[in-house]
C-alpha positions in Angstrom: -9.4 4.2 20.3 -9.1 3.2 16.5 -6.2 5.1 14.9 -7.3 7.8 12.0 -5.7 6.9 8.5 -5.6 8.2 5.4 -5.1 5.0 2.7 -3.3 6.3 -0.4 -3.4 3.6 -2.8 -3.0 2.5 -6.8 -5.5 -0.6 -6.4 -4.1 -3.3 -7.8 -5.8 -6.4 -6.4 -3.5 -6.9 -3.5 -4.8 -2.6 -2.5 -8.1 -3.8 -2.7 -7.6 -6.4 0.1 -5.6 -3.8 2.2 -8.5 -0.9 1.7 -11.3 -4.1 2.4 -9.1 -5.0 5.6 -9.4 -1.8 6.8 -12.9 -0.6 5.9 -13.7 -3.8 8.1 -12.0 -2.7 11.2 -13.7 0.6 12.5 -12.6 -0.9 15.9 -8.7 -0.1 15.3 -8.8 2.1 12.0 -10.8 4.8 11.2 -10.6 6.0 7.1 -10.8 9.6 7.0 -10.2 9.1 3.3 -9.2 7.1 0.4 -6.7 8.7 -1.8 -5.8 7.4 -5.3 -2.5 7.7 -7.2 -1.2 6.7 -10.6 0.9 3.6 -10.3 0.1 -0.2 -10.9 -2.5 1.5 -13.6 -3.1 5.0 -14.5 -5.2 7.3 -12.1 -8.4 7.2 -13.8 -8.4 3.4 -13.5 -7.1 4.1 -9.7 -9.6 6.2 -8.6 -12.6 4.1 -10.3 -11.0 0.6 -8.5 -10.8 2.5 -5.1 -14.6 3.4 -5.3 -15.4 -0.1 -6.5 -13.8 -1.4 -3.7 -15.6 1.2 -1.4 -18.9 -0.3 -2.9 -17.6 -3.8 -2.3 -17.5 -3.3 1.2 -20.8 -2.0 2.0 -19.2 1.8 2.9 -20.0 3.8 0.1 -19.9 6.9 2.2 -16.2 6.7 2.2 -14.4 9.6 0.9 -12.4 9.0 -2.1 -10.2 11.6 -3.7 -7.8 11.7 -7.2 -4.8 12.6 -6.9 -1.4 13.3 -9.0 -1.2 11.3 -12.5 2.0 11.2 -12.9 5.7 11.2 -11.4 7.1 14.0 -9.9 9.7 13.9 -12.5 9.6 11.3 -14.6 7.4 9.1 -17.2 4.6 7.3 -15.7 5.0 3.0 -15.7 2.6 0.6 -14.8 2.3 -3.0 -14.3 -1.0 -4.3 -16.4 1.3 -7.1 -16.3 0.4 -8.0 -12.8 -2.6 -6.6 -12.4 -5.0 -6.9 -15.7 -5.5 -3.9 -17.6 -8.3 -2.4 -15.4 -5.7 -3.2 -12.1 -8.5 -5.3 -10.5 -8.5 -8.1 -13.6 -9.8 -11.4 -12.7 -14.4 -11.4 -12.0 -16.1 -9.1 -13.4 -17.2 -5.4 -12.3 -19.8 -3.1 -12.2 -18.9 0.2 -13.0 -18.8 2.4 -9.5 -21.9 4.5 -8.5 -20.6 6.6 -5.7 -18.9 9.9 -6.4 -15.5 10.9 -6.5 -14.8 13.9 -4.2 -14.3 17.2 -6.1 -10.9 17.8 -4.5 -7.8 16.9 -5.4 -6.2 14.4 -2.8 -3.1 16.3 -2.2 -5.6 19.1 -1.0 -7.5 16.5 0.8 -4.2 15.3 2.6 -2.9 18.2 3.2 -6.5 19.5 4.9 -7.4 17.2 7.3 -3.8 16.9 8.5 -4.1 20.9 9.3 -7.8 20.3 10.9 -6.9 16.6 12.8 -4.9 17.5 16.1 -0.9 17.2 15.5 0.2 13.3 15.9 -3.9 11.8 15.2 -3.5 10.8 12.1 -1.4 8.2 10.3 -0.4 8.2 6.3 -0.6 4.3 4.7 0.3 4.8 1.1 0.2 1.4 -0.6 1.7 2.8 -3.9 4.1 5.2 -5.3 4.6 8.0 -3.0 3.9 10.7 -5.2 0.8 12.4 -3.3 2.3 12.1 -0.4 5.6 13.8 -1.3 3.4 16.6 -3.3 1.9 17.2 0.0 5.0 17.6 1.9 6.6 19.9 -0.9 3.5 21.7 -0.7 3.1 22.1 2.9 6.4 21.0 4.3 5.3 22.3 8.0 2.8 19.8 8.2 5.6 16.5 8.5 5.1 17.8 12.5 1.6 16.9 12.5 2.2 13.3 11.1 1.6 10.6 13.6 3.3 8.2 11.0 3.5 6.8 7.8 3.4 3.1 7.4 3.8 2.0 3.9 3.8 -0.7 1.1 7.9 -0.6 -0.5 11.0 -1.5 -1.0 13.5 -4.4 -0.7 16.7 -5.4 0.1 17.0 -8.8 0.9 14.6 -9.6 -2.0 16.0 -6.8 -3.8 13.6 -5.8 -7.1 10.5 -6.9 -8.7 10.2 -4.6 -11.1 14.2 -4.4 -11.9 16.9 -6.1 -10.9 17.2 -3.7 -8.2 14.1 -2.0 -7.2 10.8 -2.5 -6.1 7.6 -1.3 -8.1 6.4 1.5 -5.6 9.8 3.1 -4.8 10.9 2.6 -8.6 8.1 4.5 -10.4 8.9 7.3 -8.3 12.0 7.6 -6.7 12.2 11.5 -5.9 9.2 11.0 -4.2 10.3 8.5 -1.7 13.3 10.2 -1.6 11.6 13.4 -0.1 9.8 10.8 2.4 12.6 9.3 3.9 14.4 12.6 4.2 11.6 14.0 5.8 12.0 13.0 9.6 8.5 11.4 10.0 8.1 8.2 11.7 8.3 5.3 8.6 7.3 2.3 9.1 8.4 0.5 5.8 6.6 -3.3 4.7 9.1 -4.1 2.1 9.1 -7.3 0.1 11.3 -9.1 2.1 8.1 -9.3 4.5 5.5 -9.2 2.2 7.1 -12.3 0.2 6.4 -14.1 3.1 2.2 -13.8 3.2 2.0 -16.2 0.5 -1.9 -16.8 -1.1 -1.8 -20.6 -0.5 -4.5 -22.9 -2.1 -5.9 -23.1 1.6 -5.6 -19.6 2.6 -7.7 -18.6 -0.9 -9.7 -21.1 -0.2 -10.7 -20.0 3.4 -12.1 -16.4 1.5 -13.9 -18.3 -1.2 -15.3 -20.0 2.1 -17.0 -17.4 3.3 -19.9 -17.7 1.6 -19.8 -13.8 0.7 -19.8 -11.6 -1.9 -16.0 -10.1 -0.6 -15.3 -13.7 0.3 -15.9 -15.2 -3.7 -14.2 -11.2 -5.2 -11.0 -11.4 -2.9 -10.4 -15.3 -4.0 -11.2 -14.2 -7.7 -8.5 -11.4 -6.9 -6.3 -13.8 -5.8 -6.4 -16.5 -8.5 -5.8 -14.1 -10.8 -2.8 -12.1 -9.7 -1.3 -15.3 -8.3 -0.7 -16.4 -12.1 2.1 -14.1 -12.4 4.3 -14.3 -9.2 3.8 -18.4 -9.1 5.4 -18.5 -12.6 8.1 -15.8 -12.0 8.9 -17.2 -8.6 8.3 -20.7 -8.6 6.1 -20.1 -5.2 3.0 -22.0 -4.0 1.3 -18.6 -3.8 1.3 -15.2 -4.4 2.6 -12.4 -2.1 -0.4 -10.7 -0.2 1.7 -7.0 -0.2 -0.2 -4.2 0.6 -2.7 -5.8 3.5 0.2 -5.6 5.6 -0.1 -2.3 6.0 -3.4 -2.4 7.7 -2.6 -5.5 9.4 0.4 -3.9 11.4 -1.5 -1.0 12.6 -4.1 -3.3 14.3 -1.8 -6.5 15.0 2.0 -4.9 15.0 3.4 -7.6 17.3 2.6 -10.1 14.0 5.2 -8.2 12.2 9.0 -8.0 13.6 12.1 -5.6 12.3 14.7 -3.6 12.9 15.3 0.7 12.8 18.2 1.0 10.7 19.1 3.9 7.6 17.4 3.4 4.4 18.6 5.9 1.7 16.8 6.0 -2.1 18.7 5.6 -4.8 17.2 8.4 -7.4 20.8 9.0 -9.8 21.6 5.3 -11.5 20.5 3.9 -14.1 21.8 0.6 -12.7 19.8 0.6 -9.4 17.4 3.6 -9.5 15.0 3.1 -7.3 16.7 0.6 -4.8 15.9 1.2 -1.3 19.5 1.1 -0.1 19.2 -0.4 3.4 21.8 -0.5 6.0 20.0 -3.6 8.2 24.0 -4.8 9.3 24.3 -1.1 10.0 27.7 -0.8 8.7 27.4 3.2 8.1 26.8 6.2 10.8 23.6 7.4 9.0 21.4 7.9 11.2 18.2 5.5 11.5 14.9 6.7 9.5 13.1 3.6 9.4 11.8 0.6 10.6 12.2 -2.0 8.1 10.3 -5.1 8.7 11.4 -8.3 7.6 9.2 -11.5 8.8 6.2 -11.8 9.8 3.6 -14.6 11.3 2.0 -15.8 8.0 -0.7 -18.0 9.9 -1.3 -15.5 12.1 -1.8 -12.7 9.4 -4.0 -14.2 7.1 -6.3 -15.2 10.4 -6.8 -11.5 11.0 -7.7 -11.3 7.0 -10.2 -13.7 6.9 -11.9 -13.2 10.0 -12.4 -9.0 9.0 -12.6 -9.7 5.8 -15.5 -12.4 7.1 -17.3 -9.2 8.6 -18.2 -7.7 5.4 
């Protein structure tokens, strides 16, 4: 029976490929909803890409929701730097024609998971974890009902990509994952340290452009563009496909392998706010909140992408 989901996403190129990954599979997933956040661009960019994307795939029925626009508690920051100024830079796009749902997503979030029986429905939030922490705070009794939530952060072996010390999701806001990991939910965390190693090879792009598709020729264009920047900050023969591993572990989990171990947020210094702080040597007696991958089959992961991604 294919898994209910609720994607909660800034897209961002890589979001795109994770909410096209999905959309593809009504097999293993099923998207009760699309939820957009500020984060790699603000939230009316956000909300526009995750519609686009919607279109892209052939489902414009899916429902797509705005959510919060900034922080819980801090100034918002973005990274146009990665992503283009729209957050899907690289071919160009048609403006969207589907709606945007009148509700806000936190609303949304918090509504289906008090109609969806208790434990149906899993939370994959690709980007800062704002909505889902709103919802929480909002609703706190509803962390019960919460099959679990698998998402796109972190780092420790890799440590930061946005500062020294933290990654991008966590970093832009901190409270917010905070309030996740504290909440007793099932997390399933895809930090960098895995998603460094789904590398956008020349091969691996070329196998999308290879389709022959409209997705096929967009998801390459995605690729080429983003890959610009991590190629020339890390010296890699690709870029790091982040957020499609999200969907790929619900539907192939035995790709991905991991450990449960602590992982605490650093929300107080300026040094290292926003590091997730995790105890993988488990050399404290906090008790274990997550489970933090770190490798995955590469070959085996971008087969499943190209041959769903093929579908559309």
């Amino acid at each position: 029976m294919a898994r209910k989901i609720i994607i909660d996403t800034d897209p961002g190129q890589d979001d795109a490929v994770a909410i096209l990954l999905a959309l593809a599979s009504p097999e293993d997933v099923e998207v009760l909803g699309v939820t957009a956040v500020a984060g790699n661009v603000p939230l009316a960019l956000t909300e526009r890409n995750a519609r686009i994307v919607c279109e892209l795939a052939g489902k414009p029925d899916t429902l797509v929701f705005a959510g919060c626009d900034a922080p819980l508690s801090r100034p918002l920051v973005t990274a146009e730097h990665v992503h283009g100024k729209t957050g899907l830079d690289g071919p160009p796009l048609e403006e969207p024609r589907m709606a945007l749902q009148g509700a806000h997503a936190v609303d949304f979030i918090v509504e289906t998971l008090r109609r969806e029986t208790p434990g149906s429905v899993t939370l994959c939030p690709l980007g800062p974890l704002t909505n889902i922490a709103t919802a929480l705070q909002r609703a706190p009794e509803l962390a019960d009902r919460i099959a679990e939530i698998v998402l796109m952060g972190g780092a420790y072996f890799e440590v930061g990509n946005i500062t020294p010390a933290a990654e991008f999701n966590i970093y832009v806001d901190p409270e917010a994952a905070d309030i996740v990991m504290k909440s007793g939910i099932p997390v399933t965390m895809m930090p960098l340290d895995v998603t460094h190693r789904a590398l956008t090879t020349a091969d691996r792009v070329e196998a999308f452009r290879g389709m022959g598709t409209r997705v096929g020729e967009m998801v390459a264009a995605w690729t080429d563009f983003f890959e610009r920047f991590d190629k020339e900050k890390y010296g890699s023969a690709g870029a790091p496909l982040h957020d499609p591993t999200v969907i790929a572990y619900l539907i192939e989990p035995e790709i991905f392998s991991g450990r449960h171990i602590n992982v605490e947020i650093e929300t107080g210094s300026e040094l290292t706010l926003g590091m997730t702080v995790a105890d993988y040597w488990r050399v404290t007696d906090r008790p274990a909140n997550v489970q933090f991958m770190r490798d995955l089959d590469a070959d085996r992961f971008f087969s499943l992408l190209t041959d769903r991604i093929g579908r559309l």
